[in-house]
mmCIF entry with sequence, helices, sheets and N, C-alpha, C, O atoms, coordinates in Angstrom:
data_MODEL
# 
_entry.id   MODEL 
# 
_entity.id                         1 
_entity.type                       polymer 
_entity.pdbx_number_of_molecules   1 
# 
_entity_poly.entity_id                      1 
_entity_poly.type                           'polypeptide(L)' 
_entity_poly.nstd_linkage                   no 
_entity_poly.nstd_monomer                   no 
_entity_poly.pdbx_seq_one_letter_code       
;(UNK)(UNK)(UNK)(UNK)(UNK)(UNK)(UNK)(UNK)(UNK)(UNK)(UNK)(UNK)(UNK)(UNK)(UNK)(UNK)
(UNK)(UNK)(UNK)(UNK)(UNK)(UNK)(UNK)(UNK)(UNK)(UNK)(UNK)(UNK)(UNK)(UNK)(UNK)(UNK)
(UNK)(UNK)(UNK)(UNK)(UNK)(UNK)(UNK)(UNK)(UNK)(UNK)(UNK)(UNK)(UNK)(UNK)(UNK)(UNK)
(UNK)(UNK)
;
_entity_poly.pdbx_seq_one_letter_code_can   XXXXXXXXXXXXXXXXXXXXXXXXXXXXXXXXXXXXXXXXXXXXXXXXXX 
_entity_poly.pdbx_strand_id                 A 
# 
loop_
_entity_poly_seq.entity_id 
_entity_poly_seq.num 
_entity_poly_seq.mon_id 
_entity_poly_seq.hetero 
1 1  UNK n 
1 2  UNK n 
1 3  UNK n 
1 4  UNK n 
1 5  UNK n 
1 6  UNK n 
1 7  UNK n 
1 8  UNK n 
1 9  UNK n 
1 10 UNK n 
1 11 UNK n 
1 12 UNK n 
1 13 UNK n 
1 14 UNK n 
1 15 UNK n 
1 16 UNK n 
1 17 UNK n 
1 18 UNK n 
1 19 UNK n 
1 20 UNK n 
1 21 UNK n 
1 22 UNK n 
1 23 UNK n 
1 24 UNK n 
1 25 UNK n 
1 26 UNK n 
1 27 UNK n 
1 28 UNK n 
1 29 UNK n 
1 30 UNK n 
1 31 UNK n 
1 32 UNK n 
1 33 UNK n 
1 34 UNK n 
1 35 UNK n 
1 36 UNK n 
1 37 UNK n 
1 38 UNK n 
1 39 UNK n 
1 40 UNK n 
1 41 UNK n 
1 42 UNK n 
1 43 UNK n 
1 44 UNK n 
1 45 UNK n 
1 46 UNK n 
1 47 UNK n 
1 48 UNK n 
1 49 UNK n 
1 50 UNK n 
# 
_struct_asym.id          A 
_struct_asym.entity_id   1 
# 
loop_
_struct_conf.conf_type_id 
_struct_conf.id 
_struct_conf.pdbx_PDB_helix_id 
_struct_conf.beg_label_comp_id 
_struct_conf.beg_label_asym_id 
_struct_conf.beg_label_seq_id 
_struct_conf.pdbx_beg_PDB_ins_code 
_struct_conf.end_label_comp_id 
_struct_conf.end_label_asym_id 
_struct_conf.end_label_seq_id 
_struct_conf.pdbx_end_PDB_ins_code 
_struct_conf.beg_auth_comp_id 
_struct_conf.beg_auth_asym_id 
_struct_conf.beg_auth_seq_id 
_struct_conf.end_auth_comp_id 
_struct_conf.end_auth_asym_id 
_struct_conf.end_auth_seq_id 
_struct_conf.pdbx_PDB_helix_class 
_struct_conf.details 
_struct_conf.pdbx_PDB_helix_length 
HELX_P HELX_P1 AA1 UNK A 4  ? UNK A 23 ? UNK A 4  UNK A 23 1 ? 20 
HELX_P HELX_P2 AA2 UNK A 35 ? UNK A 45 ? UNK A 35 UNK A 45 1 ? 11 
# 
_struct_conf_type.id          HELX_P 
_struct_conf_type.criteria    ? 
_struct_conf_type.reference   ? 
# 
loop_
_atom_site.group_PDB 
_atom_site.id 
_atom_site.type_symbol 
_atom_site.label_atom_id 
_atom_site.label_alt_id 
_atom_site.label_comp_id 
_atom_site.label_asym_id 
_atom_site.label_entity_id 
_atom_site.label_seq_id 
_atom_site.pdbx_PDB_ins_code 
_atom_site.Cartn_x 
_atom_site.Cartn_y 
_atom_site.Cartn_z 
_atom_site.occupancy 
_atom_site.B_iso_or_equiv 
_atom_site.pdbx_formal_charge 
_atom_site.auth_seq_id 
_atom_site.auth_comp_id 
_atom_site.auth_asym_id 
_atom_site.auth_atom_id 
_atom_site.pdbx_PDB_model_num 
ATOM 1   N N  . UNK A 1 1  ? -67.070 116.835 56.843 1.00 0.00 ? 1  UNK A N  1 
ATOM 2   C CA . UNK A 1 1  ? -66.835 116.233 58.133 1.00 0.00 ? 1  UNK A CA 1 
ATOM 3   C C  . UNK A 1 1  ? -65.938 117.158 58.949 1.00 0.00 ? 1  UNK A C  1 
ATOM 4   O O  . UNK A 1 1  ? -64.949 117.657 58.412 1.00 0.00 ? 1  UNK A O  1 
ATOM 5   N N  . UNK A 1 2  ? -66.210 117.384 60.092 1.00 0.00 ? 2  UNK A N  1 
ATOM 6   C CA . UNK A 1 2  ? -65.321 118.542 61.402 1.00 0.00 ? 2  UNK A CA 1 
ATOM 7   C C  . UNK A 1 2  ? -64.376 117.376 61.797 1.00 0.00 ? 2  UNK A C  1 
ATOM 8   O O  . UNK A 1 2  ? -64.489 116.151 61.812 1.00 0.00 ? 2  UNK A O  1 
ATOM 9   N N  . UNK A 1 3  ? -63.349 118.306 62.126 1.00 0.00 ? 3  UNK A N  1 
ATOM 10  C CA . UNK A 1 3  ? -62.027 118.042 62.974 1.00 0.00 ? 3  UNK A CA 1 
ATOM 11  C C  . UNK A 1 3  ? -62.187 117.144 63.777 1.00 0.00 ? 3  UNK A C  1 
ATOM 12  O O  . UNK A 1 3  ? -63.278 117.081 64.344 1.00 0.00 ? 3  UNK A O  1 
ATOM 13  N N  . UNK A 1 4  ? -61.278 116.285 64.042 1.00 0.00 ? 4  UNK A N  1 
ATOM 14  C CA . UNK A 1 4  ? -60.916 115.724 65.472 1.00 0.00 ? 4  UNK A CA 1 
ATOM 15  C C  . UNK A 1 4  ? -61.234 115.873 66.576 1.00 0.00 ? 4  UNK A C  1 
ATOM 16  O O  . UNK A 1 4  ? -61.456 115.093 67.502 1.00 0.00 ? 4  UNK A O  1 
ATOM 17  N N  . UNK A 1 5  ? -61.268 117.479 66.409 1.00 0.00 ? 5  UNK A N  1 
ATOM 18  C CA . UNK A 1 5  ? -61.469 118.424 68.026 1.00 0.00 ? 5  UNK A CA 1 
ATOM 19  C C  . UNK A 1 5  ? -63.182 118.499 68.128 1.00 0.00 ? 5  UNK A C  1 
ATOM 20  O O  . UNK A 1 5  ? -63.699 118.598 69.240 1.00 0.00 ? 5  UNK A O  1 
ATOM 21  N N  . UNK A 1 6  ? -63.961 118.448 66.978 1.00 0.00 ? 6  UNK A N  1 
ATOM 22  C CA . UNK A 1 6  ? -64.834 118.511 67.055 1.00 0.00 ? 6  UNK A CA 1 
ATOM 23  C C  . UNK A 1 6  ? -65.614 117.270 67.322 1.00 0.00 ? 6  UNK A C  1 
ATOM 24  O O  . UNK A 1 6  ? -66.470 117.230 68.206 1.00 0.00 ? 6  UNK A O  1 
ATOM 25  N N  . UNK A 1 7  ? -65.303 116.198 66.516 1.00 0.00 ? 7  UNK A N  1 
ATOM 26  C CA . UNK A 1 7  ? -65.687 115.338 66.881 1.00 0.00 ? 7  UNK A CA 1 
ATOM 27  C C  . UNK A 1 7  ? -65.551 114.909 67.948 1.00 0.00 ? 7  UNK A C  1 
ATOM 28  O O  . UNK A 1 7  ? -66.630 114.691 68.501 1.00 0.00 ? 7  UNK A O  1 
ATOM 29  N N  . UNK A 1 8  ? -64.509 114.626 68.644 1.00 0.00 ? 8  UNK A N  1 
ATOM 30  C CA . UNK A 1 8  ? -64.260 114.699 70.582 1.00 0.00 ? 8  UNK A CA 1 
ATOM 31  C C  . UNK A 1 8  ? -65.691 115.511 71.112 1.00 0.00 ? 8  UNK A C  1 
ATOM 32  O O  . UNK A 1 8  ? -66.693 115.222 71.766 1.00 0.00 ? 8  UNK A O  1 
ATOM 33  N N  . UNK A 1 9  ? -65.127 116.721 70.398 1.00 0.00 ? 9  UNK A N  1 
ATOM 34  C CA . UNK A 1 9  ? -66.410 117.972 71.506 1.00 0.00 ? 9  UNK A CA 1 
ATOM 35  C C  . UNK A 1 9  ? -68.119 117.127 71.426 1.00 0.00 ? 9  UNK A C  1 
ATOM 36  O O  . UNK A 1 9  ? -68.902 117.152 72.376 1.00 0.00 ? 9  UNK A O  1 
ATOM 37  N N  . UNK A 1 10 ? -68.400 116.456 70.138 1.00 0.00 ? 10 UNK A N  1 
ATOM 38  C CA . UNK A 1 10 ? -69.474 115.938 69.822 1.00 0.00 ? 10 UNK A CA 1 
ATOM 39  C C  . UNK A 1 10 ? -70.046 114.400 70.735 1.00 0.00 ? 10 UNK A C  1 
ATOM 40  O O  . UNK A 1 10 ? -71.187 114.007 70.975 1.00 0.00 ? 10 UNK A O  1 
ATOM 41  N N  . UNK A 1 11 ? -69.016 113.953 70.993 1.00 0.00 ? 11 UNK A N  1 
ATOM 42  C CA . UNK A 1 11 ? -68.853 112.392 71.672 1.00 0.00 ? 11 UNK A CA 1 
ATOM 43  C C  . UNK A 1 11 ? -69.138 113.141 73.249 1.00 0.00 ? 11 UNK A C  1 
ATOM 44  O O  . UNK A 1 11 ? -70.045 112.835 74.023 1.00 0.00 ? 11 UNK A O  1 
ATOM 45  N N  . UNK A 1 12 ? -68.357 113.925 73.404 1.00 0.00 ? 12 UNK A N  1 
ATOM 46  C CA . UNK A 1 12 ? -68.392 114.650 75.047 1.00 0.00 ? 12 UNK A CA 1 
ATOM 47  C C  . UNK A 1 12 ? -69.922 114.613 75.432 1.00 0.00 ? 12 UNK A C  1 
ATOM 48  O O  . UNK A 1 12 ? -70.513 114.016 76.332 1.00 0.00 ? 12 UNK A O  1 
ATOM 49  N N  . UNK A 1 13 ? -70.473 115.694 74.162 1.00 0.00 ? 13 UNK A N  1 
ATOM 50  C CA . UNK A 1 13 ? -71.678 116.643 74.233 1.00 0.00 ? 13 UNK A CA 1 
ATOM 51  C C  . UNK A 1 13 ? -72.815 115.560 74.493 1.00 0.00 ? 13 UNK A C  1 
ATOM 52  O O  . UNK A 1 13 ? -73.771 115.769 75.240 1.00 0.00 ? 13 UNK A O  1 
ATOM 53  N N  . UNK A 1 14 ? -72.549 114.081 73.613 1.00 0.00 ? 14 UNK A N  1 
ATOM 54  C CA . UNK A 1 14 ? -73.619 112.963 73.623 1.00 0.00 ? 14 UNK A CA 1 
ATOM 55  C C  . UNK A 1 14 ? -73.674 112.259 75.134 1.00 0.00 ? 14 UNK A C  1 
ATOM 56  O O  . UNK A 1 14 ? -74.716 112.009 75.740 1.00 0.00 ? 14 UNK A O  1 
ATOM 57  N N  . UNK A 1 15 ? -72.142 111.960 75.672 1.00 0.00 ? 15 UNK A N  1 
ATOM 58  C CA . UNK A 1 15 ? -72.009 111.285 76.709 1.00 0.00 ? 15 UNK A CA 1 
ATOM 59  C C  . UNK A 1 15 ? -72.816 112.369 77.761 1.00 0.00 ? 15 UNK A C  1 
ATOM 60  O O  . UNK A 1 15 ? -73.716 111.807 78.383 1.00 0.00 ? 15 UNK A O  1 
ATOM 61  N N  . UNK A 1 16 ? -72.678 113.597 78.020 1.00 0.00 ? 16 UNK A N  1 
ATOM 62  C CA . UNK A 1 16 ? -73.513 114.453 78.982 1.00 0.00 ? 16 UNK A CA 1 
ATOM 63  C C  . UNK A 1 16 ? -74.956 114.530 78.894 1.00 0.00 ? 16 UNK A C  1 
ATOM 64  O O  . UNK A 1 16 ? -75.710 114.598 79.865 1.00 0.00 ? 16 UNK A O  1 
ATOM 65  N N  . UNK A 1 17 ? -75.381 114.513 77.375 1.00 0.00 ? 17 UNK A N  1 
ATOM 66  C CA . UNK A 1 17 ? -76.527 114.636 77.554 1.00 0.00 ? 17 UNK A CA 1 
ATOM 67  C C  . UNK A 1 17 ? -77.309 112.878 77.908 1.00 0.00 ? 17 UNK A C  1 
ATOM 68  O O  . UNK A 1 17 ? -78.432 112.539 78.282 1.00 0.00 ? 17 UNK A O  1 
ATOM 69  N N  . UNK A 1 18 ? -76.561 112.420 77.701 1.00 0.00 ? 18 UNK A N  1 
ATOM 70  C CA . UNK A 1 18 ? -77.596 110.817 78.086 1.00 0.00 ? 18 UNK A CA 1 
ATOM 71  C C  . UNK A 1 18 ? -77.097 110.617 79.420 1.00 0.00 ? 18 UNK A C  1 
ATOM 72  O O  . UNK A 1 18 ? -77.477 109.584 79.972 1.00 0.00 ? 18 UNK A O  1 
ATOM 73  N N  . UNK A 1 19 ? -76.363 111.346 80.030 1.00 0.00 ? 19 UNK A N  1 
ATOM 74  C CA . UNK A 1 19 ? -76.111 110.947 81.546 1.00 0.00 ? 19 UNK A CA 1 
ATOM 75  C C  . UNK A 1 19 ? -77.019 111.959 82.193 1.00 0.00 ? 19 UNK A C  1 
ATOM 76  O O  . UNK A 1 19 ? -77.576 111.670 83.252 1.00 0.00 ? 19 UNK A O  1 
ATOM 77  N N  . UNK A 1 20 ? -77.248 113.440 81.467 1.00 0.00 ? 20 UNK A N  1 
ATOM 78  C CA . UNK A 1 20 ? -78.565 113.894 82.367 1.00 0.00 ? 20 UNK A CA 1 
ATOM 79  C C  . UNK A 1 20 ? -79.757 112.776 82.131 1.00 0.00 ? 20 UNK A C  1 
ATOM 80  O O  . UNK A 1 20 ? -80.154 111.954 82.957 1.00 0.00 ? 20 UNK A O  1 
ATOM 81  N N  . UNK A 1 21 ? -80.238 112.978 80.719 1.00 0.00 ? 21 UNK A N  1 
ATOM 82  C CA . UNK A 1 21 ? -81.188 111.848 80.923 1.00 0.00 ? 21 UNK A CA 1 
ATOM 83  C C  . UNK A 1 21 ? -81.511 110.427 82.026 1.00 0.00 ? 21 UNK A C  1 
ATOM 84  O O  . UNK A 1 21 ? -82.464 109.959 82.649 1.00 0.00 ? 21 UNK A O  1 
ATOM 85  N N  . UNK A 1 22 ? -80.247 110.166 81.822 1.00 0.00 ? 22 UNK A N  1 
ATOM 86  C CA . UNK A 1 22 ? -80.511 108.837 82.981 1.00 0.00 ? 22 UNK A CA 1 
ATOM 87  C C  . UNK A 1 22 ? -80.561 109.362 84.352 1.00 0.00 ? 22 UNK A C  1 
ATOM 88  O O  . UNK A 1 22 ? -80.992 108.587 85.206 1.00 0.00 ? 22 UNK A O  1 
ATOM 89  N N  . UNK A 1 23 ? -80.071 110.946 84.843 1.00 0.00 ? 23 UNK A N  1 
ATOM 90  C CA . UNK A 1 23 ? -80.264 111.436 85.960 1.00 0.00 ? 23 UNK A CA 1 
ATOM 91  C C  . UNK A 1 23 ? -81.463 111.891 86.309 1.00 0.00 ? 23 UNK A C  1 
ATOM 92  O O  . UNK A 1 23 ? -81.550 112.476 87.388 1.00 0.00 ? 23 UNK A O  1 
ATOM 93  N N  . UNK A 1 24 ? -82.552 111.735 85.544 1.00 0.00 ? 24 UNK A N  1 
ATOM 94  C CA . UNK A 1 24 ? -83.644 112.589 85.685 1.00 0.00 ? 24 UNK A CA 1 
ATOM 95  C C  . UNK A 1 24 ? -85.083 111.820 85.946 1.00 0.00 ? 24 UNK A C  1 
ATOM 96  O O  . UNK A 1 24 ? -86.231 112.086 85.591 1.00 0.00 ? 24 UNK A O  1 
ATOM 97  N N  . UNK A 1 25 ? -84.446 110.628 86.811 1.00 0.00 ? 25 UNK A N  1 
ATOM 98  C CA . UNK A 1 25 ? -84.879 109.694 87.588 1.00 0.00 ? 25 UNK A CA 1 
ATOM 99  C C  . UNK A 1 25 ? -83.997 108.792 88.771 1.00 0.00 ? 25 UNK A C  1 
ATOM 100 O O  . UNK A 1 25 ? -83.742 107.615 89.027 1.00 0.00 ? 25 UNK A O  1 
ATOM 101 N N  . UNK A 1 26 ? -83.709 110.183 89.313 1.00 0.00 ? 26 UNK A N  1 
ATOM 102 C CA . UNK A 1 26 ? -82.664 109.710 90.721 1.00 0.00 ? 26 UNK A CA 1 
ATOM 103 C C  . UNK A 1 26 ? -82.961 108.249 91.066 1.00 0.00 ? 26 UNK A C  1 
ATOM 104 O O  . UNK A 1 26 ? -82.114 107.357 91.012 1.00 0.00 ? 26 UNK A O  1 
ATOM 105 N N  . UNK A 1 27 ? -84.492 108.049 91.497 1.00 0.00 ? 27 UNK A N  1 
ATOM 106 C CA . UNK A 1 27 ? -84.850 107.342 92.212 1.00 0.00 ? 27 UNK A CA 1 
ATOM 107 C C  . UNK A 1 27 ? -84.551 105.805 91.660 1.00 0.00 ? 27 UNK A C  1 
ATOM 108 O O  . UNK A 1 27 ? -84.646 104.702 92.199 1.00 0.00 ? 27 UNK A O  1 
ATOM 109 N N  . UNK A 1 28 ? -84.239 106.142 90.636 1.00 0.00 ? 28 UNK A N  1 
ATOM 110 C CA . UNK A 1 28 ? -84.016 104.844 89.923 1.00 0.00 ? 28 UNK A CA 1 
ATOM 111 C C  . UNK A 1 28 ? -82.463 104.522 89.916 1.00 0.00 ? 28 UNK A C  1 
ATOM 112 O O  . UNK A 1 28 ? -81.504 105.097 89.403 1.00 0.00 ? 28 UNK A O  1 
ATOM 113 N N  . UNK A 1 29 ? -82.603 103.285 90.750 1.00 0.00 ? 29 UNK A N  1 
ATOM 114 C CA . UNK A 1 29 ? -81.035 103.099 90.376 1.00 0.00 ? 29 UNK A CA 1 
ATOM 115 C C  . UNK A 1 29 ? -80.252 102.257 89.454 1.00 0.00 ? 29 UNK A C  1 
ATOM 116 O O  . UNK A 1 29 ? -79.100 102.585 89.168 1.00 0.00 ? 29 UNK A O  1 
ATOM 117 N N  . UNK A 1 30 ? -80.765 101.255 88.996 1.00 0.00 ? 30 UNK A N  1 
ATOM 118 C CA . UNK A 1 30 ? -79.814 100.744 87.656 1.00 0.00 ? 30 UNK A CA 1 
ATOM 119 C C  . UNK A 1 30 ? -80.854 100.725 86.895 1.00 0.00 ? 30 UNK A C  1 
ATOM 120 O O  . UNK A 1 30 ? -81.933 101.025 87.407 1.00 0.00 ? 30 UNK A O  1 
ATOM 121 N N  . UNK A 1 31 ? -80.794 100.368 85.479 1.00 0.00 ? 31 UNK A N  1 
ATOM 122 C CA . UNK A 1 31 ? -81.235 100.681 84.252 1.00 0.00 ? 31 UNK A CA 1 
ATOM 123 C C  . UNK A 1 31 ? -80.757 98.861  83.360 1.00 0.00 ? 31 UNK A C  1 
ATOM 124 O O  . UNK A 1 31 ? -79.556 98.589  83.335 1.00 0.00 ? 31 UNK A O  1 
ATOM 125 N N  . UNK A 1 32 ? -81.353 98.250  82.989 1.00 0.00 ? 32 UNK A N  1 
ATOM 126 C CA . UNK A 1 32 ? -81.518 97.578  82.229 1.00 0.00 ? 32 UNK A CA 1 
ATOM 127 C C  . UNK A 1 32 ? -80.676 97.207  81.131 1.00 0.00 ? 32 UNK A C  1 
ATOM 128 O O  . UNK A 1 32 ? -80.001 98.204  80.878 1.00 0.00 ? 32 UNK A O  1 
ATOM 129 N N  . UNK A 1 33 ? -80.347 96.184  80.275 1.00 0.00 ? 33 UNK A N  1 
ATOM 130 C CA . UNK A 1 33 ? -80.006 96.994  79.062 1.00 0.00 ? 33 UNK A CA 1 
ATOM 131 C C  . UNK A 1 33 ? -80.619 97.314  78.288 1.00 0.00 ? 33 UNK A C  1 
ATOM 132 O O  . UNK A 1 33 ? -80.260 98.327  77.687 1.00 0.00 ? 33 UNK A O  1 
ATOM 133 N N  . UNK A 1 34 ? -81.837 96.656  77.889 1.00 0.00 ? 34 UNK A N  1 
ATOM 134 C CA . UNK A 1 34 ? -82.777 97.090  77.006 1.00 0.00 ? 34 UNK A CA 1 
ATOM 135 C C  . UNK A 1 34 ? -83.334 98.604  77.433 1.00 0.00 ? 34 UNK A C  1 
ATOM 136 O O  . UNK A 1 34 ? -83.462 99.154  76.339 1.00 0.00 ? 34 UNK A O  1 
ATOM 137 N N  . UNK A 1 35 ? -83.643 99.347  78.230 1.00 0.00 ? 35 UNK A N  1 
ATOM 138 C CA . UNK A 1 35 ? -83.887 100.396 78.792 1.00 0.00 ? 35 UNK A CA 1 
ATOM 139 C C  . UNK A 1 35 ? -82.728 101.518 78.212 1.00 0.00 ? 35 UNK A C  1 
ATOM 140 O O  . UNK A 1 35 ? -83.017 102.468 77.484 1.00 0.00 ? 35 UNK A O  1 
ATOM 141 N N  . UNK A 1 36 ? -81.328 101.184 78.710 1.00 0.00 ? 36 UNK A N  1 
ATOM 142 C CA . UNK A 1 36 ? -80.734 102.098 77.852 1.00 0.00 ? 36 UNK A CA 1 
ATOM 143 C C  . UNK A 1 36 ? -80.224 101.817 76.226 1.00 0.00 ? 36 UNK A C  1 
ATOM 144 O O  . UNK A 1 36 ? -79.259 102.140 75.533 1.00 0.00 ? 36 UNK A O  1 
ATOM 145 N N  . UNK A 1 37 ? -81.165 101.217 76.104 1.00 0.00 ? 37 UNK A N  1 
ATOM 146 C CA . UNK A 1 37 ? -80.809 101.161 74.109 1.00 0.00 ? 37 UNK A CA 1 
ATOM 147 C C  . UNK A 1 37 ? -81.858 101.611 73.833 1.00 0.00 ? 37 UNK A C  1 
ATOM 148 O O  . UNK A 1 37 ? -81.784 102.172 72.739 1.00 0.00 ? 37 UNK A O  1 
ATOM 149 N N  . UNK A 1 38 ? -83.517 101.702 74.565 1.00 0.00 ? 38 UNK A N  1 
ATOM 150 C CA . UNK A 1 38 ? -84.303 102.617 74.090 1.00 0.00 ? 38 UNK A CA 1 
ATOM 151 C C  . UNK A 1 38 ? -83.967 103.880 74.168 1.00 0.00 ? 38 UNK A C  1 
ATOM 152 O O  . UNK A 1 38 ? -84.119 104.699 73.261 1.00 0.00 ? 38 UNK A O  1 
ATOM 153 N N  . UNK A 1 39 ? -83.322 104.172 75.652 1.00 0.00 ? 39 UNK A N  1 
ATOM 154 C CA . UNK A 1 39 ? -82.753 105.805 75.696 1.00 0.00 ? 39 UNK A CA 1 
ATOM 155 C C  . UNK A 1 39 ? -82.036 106.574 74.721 1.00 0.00 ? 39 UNK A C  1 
ATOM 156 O O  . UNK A 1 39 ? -82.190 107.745 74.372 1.00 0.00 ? 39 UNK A O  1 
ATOM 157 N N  . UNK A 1 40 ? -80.688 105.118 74.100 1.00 0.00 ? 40 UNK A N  1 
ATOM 158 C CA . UNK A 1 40 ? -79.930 105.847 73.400 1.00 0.00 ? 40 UNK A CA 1 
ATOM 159 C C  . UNK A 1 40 ? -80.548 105.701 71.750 1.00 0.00 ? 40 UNK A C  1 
ATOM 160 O O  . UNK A 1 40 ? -80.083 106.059 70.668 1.00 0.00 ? 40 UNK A O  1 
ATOM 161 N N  . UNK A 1 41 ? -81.490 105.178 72.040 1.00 0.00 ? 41 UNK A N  1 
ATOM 162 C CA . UNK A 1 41 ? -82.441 104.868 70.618 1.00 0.00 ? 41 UNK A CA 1 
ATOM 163 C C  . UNK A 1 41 ? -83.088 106.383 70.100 1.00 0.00 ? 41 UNK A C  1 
ATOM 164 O O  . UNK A 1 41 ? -83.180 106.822 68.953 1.00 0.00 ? 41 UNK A O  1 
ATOM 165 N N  . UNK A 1 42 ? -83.437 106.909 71.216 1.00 0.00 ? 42 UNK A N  1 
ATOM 166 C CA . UNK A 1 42 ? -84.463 107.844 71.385 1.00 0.00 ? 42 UNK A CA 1 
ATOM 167 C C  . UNK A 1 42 ? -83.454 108.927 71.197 1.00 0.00 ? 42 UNK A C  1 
ATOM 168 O O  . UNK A 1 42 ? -83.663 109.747 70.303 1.00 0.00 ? 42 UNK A O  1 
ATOM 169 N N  . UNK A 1 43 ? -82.418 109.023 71.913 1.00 0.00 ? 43 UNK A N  1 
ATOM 170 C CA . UNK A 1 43 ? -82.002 110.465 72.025 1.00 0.00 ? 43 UNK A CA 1 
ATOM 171 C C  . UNK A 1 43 ? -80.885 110.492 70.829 1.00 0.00 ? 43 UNK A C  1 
ATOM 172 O O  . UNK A 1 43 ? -80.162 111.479 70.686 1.00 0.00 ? 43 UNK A O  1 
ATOM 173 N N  . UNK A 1 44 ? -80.782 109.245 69.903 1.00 0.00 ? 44 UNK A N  1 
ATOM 174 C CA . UNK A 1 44 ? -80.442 109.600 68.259 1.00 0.00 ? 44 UNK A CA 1 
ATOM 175 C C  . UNK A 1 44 ? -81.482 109.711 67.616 1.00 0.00 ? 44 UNK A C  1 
ATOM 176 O O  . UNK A 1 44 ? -81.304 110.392 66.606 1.00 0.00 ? 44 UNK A O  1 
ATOM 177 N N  . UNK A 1 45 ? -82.754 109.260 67.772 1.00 0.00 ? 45 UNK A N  1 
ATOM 178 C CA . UNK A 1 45 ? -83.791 109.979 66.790 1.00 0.00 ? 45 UNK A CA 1 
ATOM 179 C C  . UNK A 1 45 ? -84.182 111.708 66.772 1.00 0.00 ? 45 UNK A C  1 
ATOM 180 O O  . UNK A 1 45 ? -84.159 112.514 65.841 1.00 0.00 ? 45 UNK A O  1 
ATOM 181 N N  . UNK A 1 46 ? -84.453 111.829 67.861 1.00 0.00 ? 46 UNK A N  1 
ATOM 182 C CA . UNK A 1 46 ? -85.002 112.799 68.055 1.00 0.00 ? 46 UNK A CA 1 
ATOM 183 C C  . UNK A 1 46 ? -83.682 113.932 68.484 1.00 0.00 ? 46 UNK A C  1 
ATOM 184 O O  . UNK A 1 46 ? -84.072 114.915 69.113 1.00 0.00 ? 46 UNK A O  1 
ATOM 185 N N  . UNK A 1 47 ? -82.321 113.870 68.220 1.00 0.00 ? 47 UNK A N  1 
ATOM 186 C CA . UNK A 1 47 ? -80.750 114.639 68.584 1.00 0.00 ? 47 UNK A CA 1 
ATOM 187 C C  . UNK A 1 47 ? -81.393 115.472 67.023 1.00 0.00 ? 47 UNK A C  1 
ATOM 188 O O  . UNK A 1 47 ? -81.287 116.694 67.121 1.00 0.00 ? 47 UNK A O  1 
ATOM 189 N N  . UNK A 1 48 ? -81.800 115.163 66.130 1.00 0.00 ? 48 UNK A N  1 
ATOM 190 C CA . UNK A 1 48 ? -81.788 115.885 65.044 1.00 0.00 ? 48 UNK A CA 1 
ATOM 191 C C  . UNK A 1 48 ? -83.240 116.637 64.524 1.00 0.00 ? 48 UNK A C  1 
ATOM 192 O O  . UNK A 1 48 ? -83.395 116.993 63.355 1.00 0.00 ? 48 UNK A O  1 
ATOM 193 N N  . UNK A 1 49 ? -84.021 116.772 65.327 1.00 0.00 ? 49 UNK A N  1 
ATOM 194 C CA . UNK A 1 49 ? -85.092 117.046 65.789 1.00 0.00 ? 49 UNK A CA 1 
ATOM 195 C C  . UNK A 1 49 ? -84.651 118.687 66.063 1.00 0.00 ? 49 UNK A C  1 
ATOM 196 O O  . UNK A 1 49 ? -83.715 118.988 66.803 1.00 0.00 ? 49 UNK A O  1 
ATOM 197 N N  . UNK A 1 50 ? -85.276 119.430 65.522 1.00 0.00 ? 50 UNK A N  1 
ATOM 198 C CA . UNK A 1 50 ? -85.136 121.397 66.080 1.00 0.00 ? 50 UNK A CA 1 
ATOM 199 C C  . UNK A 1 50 ? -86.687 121.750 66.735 1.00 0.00 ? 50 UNK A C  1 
ATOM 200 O O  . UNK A 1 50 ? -86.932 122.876 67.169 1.00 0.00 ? 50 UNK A O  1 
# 
């Protein structure tokens, strides 16, 4: 298991990448909740995906 510092850096890295995601439909302005539990469903399946 990584550091503290890393884990921070890791939480950062998740929060940015699901906020592009949700940006990459401007046009849309709120989101559901079920909508973002598929998002964040999706982008832990496939985060470990190469």
């Amino acid at each position: 298991m990584g550091s503290e510092a890393e884990r921070q850096d890791t939480r950062k890295a998740m929060a940015y990448d699901l906020i592009q995601i949700l940006e990459t439909k401007p046009e849309k302005e709120s989101y559901t909740t079920e909508e973002i539990k598929k998002i964040i469903r999706v982008y832990l399946t496939t985060a470990d995906q190469k």
